[in-house]
N, C-alpha and C positions, 0 to 999 in steps of 0.2 A: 070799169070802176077805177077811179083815181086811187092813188098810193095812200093818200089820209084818210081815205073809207079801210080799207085793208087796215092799217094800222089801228083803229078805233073797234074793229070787229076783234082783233085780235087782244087789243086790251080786255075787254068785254068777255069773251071765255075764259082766259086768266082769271077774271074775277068770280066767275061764274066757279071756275073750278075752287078757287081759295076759299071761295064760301060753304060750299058742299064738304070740302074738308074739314072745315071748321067746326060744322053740324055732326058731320061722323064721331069726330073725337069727342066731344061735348056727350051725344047718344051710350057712349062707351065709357065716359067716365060715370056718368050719372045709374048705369046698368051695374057695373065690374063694381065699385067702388065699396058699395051698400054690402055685396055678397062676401066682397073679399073681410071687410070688418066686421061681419055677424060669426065667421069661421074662421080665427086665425089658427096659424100652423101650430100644433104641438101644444096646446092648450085644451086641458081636462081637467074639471072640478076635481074631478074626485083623488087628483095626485095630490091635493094639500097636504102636510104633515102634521099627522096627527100627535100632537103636545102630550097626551097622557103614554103613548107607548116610550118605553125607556130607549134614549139611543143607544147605538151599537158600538164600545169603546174602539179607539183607535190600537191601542195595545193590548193584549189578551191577558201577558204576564209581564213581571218585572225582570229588567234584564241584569244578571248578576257575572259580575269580572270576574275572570279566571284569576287563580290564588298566584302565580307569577305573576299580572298587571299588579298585583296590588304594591303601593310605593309605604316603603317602610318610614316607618315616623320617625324621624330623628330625633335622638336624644339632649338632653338637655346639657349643656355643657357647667359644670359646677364649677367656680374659681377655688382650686387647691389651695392648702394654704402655703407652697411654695411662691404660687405668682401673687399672694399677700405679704411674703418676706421678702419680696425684690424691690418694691417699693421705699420699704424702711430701709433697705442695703443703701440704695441711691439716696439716699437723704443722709445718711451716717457718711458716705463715701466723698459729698459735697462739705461735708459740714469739716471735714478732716482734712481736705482741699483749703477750705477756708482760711481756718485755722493754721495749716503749713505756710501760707500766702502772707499773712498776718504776721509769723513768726521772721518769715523770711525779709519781710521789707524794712524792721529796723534792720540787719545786716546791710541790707541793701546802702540804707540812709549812715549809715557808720562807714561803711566802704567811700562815699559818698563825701563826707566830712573829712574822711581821711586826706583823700584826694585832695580838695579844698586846701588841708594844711598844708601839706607835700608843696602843691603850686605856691602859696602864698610865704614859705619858706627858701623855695630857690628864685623868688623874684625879689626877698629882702638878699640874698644872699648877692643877686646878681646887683643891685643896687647898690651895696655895700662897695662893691668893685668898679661899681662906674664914678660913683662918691670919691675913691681914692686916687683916680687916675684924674678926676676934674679939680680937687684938692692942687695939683700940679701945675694948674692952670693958673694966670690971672686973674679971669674971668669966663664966667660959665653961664647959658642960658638955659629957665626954666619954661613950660607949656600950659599956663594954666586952665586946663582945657572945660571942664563943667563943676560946679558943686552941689552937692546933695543936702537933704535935712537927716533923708535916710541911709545910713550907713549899709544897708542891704543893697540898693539902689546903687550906691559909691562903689560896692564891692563888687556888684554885677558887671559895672562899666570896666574896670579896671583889669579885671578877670578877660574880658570878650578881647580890649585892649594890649594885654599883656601879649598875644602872640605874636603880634610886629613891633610892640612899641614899649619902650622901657617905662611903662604904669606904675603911681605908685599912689597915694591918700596921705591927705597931710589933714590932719583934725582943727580946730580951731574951737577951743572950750567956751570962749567968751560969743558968738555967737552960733555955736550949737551947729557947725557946717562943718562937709565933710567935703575936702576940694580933692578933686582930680587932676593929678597932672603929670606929664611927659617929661622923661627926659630923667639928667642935665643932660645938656647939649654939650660938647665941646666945640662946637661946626655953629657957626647963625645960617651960613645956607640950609646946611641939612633942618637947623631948626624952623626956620623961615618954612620950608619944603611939604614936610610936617605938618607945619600947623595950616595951611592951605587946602591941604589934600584933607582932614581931619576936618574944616570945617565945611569942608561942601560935600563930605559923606553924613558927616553928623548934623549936618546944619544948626552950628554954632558958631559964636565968637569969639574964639579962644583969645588969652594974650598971652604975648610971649615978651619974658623978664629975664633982663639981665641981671646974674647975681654974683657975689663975691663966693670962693670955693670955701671961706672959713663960717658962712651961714648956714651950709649944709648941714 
């Protein structure tokens, strides 16, 4: 027998057997299947529950805290009528702040003024004396350095000025200006000096005038 006969017999019982297998399993499911679904496990009519019997509670009695757990209730806090007078104290105590505050700042503003005069007294004072000693002179230059409308304005400058520089205000009635200016000079360098340095701080154009000492 050739080698492709063997091989073709032997296909052939293979199939023979897959088939007979196939039949068993089929036989067995069609037999089992039917018996096993007419009888399942653990399945009895008559366990239904029956609606009309009362069920059986989960808890018998009520369960009651021992007299230690129990948490005491706190009381209610009433506002006394002390933490109602602290209120009005601070308000009496501000109001009397105030008022001290108030009283104190004209002192303040009169120290203030004081002062004011005191300076604008020892700078006529010190003028006076520069006035006497340029008097001596031939000739003397002045700094005419800005002029105001406002004499507040004129005072402020002169005041800031007076601590390097001999400041003083010279009125002018007919048009209502209040000039500021430096000096006298006895020196044109130092006045020259002066008024260079004066105008690239203040950024102004001052003029500087020569004057006779009996104009002063």
């Amino acid at each position: 027998m050739s080698q492709a006969e063997d091989d073709s017999v032997q296909d052939a019982i293979v199939s023979r057997n897959r088939l007979i297998g196939s039949v068993v399993w089929l036989l067995l499911l069609v037999v089992v299947v039917p018996i096993w679904y007419n009888d399942p496990v653990d399945f009895h009519p008559s366990n239904t529950l029956n609606a009309s019997q009362p069920a059986t509670p989960v808890v018998s009695h009520a369960f009651v805290l021992p007299q230690d757990a129990v948490v005491p209730k706190t009381p209610v806090q009433t506002t006394s009528p002390k933490s109602k007078e602290e209120p009005a104290k601070l308000v009496e105590a501000d109001l009397a702040k105030q008022s001290a505050e108030k009283s104190a700042k004209p002192k303040a503003d009169d120290k203030k003024s004081d002062a004011q005069a005191t300076e604008s007294t020892q700078a006529k004072e010190q003028q006076g004396v520069i006035k006497t000693q340029a008097k001596k002179q031939q000739s003397i230059w002045i700094l005419r350095l800005v002029a105001y409308k406002n004499k507040e304005m004129a005072e402020e400058m002169r005041s800031r000025l007076s601590y390097d520089y001999e400041a003083f205000i010279k009125y002018f009635p007919k048009t209502d200006y209040y000039s500021v200016r430096i000096g006298p000079y006895l020196d044109e360098a130092q006045a020259k000096k002066d008024q260079n340095e004066l105008n690239r701080l203040l950024r102004v154009k001052s003029e500087l005038v020569k004057i006779t000492p009996s104009s002063l």
